[in-house]
C-alpha positions in Angstrom: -13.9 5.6 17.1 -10.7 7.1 17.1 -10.4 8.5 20.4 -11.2 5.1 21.3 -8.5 3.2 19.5 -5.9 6.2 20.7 -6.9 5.2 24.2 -6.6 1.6 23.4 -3.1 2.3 22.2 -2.2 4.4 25.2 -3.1 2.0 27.9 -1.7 -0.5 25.9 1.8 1.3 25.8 1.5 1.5 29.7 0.7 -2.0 30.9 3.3 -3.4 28.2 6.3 -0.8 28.5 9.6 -2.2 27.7 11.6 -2.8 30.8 15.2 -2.2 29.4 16.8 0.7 27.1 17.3 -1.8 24.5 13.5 -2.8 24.3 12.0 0.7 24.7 14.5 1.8 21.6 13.3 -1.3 19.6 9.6 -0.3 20.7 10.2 3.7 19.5 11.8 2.4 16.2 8.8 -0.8 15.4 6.2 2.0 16.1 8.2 4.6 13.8 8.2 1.6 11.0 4.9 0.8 11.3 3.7 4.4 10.6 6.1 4.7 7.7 4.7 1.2 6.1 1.1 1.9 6.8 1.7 5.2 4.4 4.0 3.4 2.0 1.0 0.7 1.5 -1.4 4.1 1.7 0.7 4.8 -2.0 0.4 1.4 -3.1 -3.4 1.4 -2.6 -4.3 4.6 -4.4 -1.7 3.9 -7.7 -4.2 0.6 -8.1 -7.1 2.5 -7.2 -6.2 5.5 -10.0 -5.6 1.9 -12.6 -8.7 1.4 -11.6 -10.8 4.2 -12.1 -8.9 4.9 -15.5 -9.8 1.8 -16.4 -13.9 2.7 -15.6 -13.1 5.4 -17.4 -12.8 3.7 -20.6 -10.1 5.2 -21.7 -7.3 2.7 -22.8 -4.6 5.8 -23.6 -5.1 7.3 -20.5 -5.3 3.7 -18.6 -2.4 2.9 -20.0 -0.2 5.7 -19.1 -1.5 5.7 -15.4 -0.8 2.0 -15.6 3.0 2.5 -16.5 3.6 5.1 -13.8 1.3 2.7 -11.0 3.5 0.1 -12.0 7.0 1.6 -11.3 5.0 2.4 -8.0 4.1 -1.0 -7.2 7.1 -2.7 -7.9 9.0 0.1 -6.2 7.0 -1.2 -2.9 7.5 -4.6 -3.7 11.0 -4.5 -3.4 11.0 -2.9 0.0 9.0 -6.3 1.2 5.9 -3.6 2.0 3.6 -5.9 0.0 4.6 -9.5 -1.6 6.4 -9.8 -5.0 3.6 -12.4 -5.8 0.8 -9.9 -4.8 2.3 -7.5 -7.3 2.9 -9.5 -9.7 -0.8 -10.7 -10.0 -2.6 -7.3 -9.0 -0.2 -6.0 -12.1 -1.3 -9.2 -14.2 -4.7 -8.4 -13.5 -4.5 -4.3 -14.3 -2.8 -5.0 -17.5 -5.0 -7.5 -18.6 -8.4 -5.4 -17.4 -6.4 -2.3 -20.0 -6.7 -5.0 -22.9 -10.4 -6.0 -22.6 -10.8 -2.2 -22.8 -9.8 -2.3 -26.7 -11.7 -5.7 -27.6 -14.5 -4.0 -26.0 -14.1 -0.9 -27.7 
């Protein structure tokens, strides 16, 4: 699977290379971006996903401190435009109000 994709990628690269400096420096610097964003949202993912599984856990102390540092995270990201303010804003919504039900539940 992905020696498949890395040879998709590859003749990719050689049927559509840039023709000037200009477009081949723009190509080098998208592909460098993209890298750098797909880990960036990488970060994003696992700081819900540790919410999450505190959360599972059942413990509302511990949820709640993983929630505060996830946050700073998450809004962190959201101000670099690697995932929507609106996104965050909900997914947050969402966490803090899944830390609550935790202590009615409780």
């Amino acid at each position: 699977m992905l020696i498949k994709s890395l040879i998709q990628i590859f003749l990719y690269r050689i049927i559509y290379m840039a023709n000037t400096a200009q477009a081949r420096k723009r190509a080098r610097q998208a592909d460098k971006q993209r890298s750098h964003n797909a880990s960036q949202r990488s970060t994003l993912r696992t700081a819900i996903k540790r919410v999450r599984q505190a959360i599972e856990a059942g413990d509302k102390a511990a949820a709640q401190s993983v929630f505060q540092q996830s946050v700073a995270v998450i809004d962190r990201l959201a101000d670099k435009k690697i995932c929507h303010k609106n996104k965050t804003s909900r997914t947050k919504s969402r966490l803090s109000a899944q830390i609550k039900a935790i202590a009615a539940a409780a």
